[in-house]
N, C-alpha and C positions, 0 to 999 in steps of 0.2 A: 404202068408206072407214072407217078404223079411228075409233071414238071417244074421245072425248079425259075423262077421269075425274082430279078431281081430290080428292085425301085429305090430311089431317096426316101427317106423317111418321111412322115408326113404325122403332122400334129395329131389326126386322128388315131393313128398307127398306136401311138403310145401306150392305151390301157392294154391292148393286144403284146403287146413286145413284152410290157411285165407280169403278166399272166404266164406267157410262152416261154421267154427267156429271161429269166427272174436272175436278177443281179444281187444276192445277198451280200451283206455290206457296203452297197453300193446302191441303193434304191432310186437314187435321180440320176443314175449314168445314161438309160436312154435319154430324160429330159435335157440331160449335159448335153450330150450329144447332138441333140436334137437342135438344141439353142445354137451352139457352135455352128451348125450347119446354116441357118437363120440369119447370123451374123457374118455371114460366105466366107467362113473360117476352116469350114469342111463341107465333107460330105458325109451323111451316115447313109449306107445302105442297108437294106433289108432283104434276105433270100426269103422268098415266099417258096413253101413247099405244102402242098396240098390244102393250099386255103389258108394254111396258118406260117407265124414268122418262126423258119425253122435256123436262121443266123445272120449276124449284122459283123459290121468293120465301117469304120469309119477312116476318111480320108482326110490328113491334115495337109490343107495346102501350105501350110508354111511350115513344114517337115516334123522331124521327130524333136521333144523339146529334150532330149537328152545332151549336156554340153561334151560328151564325145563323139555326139553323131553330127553337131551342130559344127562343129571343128574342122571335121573333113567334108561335111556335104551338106551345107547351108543352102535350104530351098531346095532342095530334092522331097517332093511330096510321101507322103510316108500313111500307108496302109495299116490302121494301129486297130488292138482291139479286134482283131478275127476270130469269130468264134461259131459254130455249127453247134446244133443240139448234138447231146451225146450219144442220144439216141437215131441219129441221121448222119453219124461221121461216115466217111468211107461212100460216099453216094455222088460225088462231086460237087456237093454245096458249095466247100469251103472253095474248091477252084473256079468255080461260078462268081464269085462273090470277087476272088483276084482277078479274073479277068475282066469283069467289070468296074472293077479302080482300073487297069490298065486303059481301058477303051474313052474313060473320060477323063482320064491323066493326059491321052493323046489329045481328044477334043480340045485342051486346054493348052495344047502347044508343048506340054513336058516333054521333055526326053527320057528319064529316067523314073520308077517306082522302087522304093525303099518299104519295108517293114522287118522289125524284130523279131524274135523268137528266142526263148528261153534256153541258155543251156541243159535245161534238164527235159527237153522239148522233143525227142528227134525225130515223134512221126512228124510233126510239124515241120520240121527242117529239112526232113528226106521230099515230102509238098514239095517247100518251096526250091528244092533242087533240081528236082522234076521239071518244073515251071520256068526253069533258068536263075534264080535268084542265087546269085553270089556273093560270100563274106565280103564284109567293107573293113568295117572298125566291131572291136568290143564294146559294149556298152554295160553300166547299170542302171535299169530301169526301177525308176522310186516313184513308189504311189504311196496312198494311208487308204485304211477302209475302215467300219466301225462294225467291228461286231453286234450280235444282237442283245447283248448286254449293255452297249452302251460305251465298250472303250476300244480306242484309237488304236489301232497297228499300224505302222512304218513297216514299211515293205525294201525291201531293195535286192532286187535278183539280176545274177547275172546274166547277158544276154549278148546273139551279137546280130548286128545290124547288116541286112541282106539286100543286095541293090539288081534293078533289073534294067539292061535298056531296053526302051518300047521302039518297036522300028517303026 
């Protein structure tokens, strides 16, 4: 069984990430990502699973930008963007991946890890229950993304925002 390694992203990494985990709609979210991590705005990691990037999440240290998550827990760092190939779920990537935002959320003095999940989400949510993460506040999470035609979606999905303490 291959093992699963998990790093910061790294400017070379990039042609690799969108080759392997192709963001349609969304074609510079690794390089988003990437940047933000540059500007020590975050972290993005990357689960290496057999040589190749088999899933990333990125860590916002200045929390989630939702103003109902911003309300009740201003600066609680927020684990956004977790995602495993779908072809690799079920293998403990995606917990590999949390427990590595946990472990440099502590290095960094936090107390506490936050991240969302979709109401319509529940292996994700039965994860993060497993792992200890418990409801805080509801949220709506709004992004846009551009189809491959060329026009703008506004998104807005319900979700609720999951907190963990790091001891």
């Amino acid at each position: 069984m291959d093992r699963t390694e998990i790093t910061p992203c790294r400017a070379e990494d990039l042609p690799l990430l969108g080759r392997h985990l192709p963001t349609p709609g969304a074609p510079t979210r690794h390089a988003d990502r990437f940047a933000r991590q540059e500007a020590g705005h975050g972290t993005y990691l990357i689960a290496w699973h057999g040589g190749l990037p088999a899933g990333n999440g990125q860590i916002r240290w200045d929390g989630c930008a939702a103003p109902e998550v911003q309300a009740v827990l201003a600066g609680c760092p927020e684990l956004n963007g977790l995602d495993v190939r779908e072809d690799l779920r079920g293998q403990g990537i995606g917990t590999a991946l949390i427990r590595a935002a946990e472990e440099l959320a502590r290095e960094r003095g936090r107390t506490h890890l936050g991240l969302g999940v979709g109401d319509d989400n529940p292996r994700a949510a039965a994860l993060y229950a497993r792992l200890g993460y418990g409801p805080v506040t509801a949220y709506t999470d709004r992004y846009a993304y551009t189809d491959e035609a060329g026009l703008r979606h506004d998104c807005a999905d319900p979700c609720t925002f999951l907190v963990r303490r790091l001891a």
